[in-house]
GULUMBA-621065 format. One record per residue: x, y, z of N, C-alpha, C in turn. Coordinates in steps of 0.1 Angstrom, whole numbers, plus 5000, padded with zeros to 4 digits. Last residue first. Layout:
<sites>
XYZXYZXYZ ...
</sites>
This chain:
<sites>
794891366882794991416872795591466864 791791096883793891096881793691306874 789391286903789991176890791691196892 788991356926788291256920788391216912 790791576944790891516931790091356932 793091796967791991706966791391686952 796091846968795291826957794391756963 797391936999797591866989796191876982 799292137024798092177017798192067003 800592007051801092067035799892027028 799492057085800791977072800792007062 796892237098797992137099798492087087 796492587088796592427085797092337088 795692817104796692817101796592597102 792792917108793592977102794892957100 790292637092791792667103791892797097 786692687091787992677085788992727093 783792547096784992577106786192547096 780292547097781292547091783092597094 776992417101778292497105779492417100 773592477088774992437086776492487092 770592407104771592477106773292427104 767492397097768792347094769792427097 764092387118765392417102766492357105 763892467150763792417141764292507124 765492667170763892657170763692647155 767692507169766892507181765492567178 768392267137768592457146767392417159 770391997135769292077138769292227146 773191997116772292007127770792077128 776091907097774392017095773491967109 779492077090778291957093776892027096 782392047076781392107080780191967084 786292147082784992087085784092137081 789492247062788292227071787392157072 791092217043791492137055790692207067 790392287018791092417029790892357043 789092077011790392136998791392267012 786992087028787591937028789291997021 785392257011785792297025786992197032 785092126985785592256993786092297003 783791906994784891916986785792026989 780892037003781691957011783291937004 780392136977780892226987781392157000 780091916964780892076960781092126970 777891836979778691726976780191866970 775692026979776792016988777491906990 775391966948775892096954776392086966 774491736941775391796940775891896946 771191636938771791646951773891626951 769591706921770491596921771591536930 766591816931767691796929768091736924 763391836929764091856916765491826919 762991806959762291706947762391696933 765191766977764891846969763891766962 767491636998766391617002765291726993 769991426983769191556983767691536989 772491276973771691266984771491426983 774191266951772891216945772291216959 777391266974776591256960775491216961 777091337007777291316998777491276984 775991527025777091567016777791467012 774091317038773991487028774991517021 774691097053774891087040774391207032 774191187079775691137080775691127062 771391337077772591397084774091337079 769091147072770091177064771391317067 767791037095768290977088769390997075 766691327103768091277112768691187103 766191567074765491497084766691377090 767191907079767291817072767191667081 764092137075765392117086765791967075 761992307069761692197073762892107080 763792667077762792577070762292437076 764792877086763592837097762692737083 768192837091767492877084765992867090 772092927098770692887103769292917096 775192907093773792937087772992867089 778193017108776892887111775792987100 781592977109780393027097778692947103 784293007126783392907122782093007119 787893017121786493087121785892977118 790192917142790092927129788693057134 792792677158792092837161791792837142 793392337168793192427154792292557158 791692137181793192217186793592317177 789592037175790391947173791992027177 788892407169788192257165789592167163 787692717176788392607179788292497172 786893057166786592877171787392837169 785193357157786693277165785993137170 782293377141783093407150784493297151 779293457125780493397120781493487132 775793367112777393397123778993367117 772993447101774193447095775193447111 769693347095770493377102771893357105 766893377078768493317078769093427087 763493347076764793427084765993327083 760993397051761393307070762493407067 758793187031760093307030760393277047 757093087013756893157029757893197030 758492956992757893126993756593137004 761392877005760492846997759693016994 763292757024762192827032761092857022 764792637006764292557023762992627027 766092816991764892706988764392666998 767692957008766393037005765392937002 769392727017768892827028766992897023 770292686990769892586994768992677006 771692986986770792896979769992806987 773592927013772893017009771592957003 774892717000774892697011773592797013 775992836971775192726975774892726984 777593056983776393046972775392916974 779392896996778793007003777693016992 780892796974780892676986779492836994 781693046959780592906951779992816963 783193146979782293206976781693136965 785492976981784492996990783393046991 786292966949785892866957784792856969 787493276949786093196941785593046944 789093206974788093346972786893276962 790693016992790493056980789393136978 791793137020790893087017791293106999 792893147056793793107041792593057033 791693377072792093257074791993227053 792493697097792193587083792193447088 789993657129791493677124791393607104 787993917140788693797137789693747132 787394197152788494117154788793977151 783894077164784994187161785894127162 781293817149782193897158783693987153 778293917133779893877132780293877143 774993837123775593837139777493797137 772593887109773693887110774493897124 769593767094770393857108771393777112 767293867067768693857072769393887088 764193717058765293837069766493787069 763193687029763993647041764393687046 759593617011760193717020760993667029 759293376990758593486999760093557006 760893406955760193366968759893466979 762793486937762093546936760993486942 766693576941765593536948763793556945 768693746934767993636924767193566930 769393896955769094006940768393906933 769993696974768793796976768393826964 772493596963771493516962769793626962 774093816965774093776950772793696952 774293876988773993986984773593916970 775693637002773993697007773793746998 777993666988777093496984775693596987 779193857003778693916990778193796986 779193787030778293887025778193877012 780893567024779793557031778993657026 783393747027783193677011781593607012 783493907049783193957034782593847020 783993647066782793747066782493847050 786593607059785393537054783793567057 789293777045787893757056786393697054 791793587037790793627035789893667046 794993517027794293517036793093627035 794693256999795193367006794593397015 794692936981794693016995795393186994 793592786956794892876955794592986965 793192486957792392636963793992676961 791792276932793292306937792792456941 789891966921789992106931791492156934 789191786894789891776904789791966910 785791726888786791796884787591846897 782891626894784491496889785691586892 781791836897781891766906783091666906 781691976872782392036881782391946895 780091766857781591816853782891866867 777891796869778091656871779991676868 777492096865776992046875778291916878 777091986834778392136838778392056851 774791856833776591806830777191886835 773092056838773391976848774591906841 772992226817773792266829773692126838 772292016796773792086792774092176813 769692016806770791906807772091946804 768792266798768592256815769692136812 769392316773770092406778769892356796 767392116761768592066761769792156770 764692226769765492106780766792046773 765392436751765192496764765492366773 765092236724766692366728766392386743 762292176728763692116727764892156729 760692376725760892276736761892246741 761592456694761692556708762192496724 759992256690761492256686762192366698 757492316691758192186701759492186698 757292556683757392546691757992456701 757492476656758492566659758492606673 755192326654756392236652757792366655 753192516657753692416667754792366667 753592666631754392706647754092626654 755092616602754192576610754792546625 756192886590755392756580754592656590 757793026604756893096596755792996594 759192846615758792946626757693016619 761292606607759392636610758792726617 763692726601762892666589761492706592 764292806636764592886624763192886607 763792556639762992636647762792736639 765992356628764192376628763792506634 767892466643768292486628766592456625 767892396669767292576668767892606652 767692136668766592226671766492356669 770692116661769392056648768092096652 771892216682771692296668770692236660 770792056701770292206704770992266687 772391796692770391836697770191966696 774691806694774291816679772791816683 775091846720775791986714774791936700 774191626729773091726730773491866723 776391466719775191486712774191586717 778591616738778791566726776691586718 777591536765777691656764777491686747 777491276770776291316769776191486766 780191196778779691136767778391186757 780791416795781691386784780791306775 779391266815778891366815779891416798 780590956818778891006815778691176808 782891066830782890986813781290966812 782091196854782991306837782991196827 781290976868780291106859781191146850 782890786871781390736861780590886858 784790926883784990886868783590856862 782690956906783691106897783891086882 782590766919781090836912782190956903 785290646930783990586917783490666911 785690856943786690876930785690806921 783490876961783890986957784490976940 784590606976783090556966783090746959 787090696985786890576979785790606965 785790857001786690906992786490786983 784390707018784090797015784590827003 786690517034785790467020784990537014 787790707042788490707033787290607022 785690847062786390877050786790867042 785790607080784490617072784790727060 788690577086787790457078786790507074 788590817104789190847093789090717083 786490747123786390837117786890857100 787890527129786790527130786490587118 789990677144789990607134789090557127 788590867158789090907156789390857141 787790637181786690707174787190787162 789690547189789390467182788290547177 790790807208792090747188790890647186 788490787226788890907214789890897198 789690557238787690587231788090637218 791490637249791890537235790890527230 791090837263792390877251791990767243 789690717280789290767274790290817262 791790547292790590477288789890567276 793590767302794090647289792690567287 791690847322792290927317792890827299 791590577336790090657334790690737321 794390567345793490477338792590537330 794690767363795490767350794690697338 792390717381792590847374793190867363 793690507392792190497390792190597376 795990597403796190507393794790547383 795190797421795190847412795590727400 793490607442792990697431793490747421 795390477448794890417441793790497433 797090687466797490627449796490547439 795490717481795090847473795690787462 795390457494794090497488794390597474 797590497506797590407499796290417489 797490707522798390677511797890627501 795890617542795290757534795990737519 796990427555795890407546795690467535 799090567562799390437555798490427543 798090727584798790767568799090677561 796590557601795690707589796490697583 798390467608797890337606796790467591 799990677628800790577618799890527605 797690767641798090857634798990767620 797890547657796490587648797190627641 800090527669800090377660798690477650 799890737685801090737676800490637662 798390617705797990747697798990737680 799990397710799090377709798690477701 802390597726802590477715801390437706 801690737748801690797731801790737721 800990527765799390597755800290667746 803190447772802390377767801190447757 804390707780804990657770804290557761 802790697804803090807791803090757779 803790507815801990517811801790617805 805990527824805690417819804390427812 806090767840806490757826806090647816 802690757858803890737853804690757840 799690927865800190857858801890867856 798290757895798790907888799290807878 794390707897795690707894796590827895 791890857902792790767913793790747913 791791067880791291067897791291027912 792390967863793591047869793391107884 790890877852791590757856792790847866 788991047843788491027854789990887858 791291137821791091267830790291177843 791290997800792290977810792391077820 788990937784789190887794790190877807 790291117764788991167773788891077788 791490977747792291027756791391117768 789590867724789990807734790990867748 788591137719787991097722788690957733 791491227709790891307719789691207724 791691047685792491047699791991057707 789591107670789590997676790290987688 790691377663789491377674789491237680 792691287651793291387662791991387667 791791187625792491097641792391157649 790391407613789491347622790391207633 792591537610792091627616791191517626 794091367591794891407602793691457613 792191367571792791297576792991247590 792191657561791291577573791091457575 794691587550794991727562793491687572 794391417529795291417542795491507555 790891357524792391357518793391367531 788791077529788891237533790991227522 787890767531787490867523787591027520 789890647546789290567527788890727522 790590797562791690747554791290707545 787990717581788490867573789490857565 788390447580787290517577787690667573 790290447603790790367585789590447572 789390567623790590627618790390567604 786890417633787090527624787890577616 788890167637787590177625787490327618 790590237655791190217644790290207632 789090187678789190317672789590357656 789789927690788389967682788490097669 791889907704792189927686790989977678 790789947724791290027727791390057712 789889717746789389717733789889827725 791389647763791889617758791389607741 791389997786790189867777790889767773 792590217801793590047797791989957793 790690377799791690427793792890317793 788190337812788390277800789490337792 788590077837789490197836789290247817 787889867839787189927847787690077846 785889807806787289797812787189907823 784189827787784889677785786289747792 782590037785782189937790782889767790 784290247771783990257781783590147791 784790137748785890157755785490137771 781890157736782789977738783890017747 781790417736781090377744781290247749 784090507719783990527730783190477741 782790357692784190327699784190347713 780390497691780390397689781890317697 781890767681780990747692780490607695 783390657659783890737671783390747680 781090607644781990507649783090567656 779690827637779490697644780290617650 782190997626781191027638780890967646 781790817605783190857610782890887624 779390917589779790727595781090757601 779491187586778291067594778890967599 781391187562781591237581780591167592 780191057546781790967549781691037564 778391217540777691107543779190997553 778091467526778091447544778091297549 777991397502778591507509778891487522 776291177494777691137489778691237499 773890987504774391147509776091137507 773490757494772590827492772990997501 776590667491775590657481774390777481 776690647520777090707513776990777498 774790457526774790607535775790667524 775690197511773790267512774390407514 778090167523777890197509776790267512 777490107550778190217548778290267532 775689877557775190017553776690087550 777489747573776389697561775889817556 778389927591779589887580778489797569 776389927606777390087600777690027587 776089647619774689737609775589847601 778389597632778189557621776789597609 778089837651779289847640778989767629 775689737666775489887660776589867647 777289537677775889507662775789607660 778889657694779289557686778189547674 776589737709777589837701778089757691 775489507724774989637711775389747705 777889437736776889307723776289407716 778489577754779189517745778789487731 775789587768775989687764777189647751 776089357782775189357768775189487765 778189117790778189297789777189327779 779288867795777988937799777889087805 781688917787780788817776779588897782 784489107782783589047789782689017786 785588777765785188877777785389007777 784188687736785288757742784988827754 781988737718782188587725783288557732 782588977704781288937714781688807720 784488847686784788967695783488967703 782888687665784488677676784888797689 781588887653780988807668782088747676 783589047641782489107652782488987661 784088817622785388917631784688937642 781788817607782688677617783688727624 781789067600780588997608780888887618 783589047579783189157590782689117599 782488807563784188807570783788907584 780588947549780388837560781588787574 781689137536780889157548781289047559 783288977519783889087535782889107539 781388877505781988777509782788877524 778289107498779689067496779988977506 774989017496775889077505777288997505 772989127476773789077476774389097488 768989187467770589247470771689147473 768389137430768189107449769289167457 766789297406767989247410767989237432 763789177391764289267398765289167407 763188977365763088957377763789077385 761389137335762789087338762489087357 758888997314759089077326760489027331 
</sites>
């Protein structure tokens, strides 16, 4: 059990406090009226965080208020005239008080009451007195000094805010470049372990391609011999050709992953090239039942796409969409509108699906290699299509959909920052 934090009372308070009583122990001494305004100011100023804190809106005018009325009433009781008090600076509380916390116009607004409040007194002194130039001149000086002592403060504050503000502002700029770089280290060792797995596939996949070429003829050269003479053995031979044709495509698979990418860009609408992935997957779909609902927006603009690329990188994407949902079948839900990303105008592609979704632990490692959440994968495909999208100096990433599944979004520039270069997992 952690001890609950005690409160504290800063080193200025205390200073505050030792000011105050200094001033109580100051004629007139036996003025107890004195003594409880005086402790009224130092209770305000112990509280003036608390009050503020807990009424952030109204809370600086409260205490401003206070201490204007608070002022006037020490003025009044510490001098037979309370328009010569000599407690007169009291005022200066409020005034500094509005100067920490208002901008400059109420500022200005709440001296000009402090004034009035102290210059209130000069109506019963004018009852006896008159007043002279000399006592003109005195109280505008005094008025003057408020008004002086507001702008100083007010000043001095608003710069410290705005330093505050520049700060805050470069605090955050440098969050963002270290996040940034961050970023661009988790890529590059990304790439890094990319090039590894590239060469250890195409010289795997090269090596393994060779003999299953001499497996599927020495089986379908049996199959031929025992098809009359004895049909098991023309069967298991049979066997044999059909899992040599499923490993011959997963090489393909392992081939086209190693195999360096070059998009030969034009400007495309990527809503079309979307629709026809939908249309090719649907026709080979033989699971439960998937609504399609499409949602484009009007007016998008091209964006520089390789055509048979985007539409392999959209096939799969797709694919993957129908297996998710399996044969309960469900709803894909297709977007594709105008977006932003990192300062870059483009289109962003969301495909939403209503399957089991992809689970949080594997969000940052799906795309890529041998990570599949399939129980037959190899988990290639969106290792390809992350490649892809990566080749047309866009993004993608996979979230959870709101009313659960997966939802992949996808954001290609329409106009690329710097000079379009060879993405490539081998020399090439």
């Amino acid at each position: 059990m952690t001890e609950a934090k005690r409160p504290t009372i800063n080193w200025m308070d205390i200073l505050w406090l030792m000011f105050l009583a200094g001033l109580a122990l100051l004629p007139p001494v036996q003025e107890p009226h004195k003594q409880i305004i005086l402790l009224a100011f130092g209770v305000i100023q112990l509280g003036e965080g608390w009050i503020v804190a807990r009424v952030p809106t109204r809370g600086p005018a409260y205490l401003v208020l206070l201490k204007i009325g608070l002022a006037t009433l020490l003025v009044d009781h510490t001098g037979e005239l309370g328009i010569n008090s000599s407690y007169y600076p009291i005022y200066y509380l409020p005034v500094v008080t509005a100067a920490l916390y208002f901008g400059p116009l109420k500022t200005l607004l709440w001296t000009l009451l402090a004034s009035a409040a102290y210059c209130s007194y000069l109506y019963p002194a004018l009852q006896e007195y008159e007043l002279d130039a000399g006592g003109v001149a005195e109280l505008a000086i005094r008025i003057l000094f408020f008004f002086l002592a507001a702008g100083v403060v007010n000043r001095f504050v608003l710069e410290s805010r705005r330093q505050s503000d520049r700060y805050q502002k470069l605090a955050e700029e440098l969050a963002e470049t270290n996040r940034r770089l961050e970023q661009a280290q988790d890529e590059a060792r990304r790439s890094e372990r990319l090039v590894a797995l590239g060469q250890l596939s195409a010289g795997l996949a090269h090596e393994i391609r060779n003999p299953l070429g001499v497996i599927k003829g020495s089986a379908e050269m049996l199959n031929e011999k025992l098809r009359g003479s004895d049909p098991l053995a023309s069967e298991l031979a049979g066997y044999i050709s059909g899992e040599v044709d499923r490993l011959s495509a997963l090489v393909s698979r392992f081939l086209d992953f190693a195999r360096p990418l070059r998009a030969e860009a034009s400007p495309q609408e990527a809503a079309a090239l979307l629709d026809r992935a939908l249309k090719s997957v649907a026709q080979q779909w033989r699971g439960g039942q998937v609504n399609i609902e499409r949602q484009y927006q009007e007016n998008l603009p091209l964006v520089p796409l390789d055509e048979g690329l985007c539409e392999q990188a959209f096939l799969n994407l797709v694919q993957n969409a129908y297996e998710a949902m399996g044969s309960q079948g469900g709803t894909l839900r297709v977007e594709v509108l105008a977006a932003q990303s990192d300062g870059r105008r483009g289109v962003e592609i969301r495909l939403q699906d209503t399957g089991p979704g992809v689970p949080a632990e594997l969000r940052e490692q799906i795309f890529n290699p041998f990570v599949t959440t399939k129980q037959t994968g190899v988990g290639l495909g969106l290792s390809i299509v992350a490649k892809i999208v990566e080749e047309h100096h866009g993004s993608i990433r996979v979230e959870s959909a709101p009313g659960g599944g997966a939802r992949f979004v996808i954001f290609f520039p329409a106009e690329p920052a710097g000079v379009r270069k060879e993405t490539a997992l081998l020399p090439g």
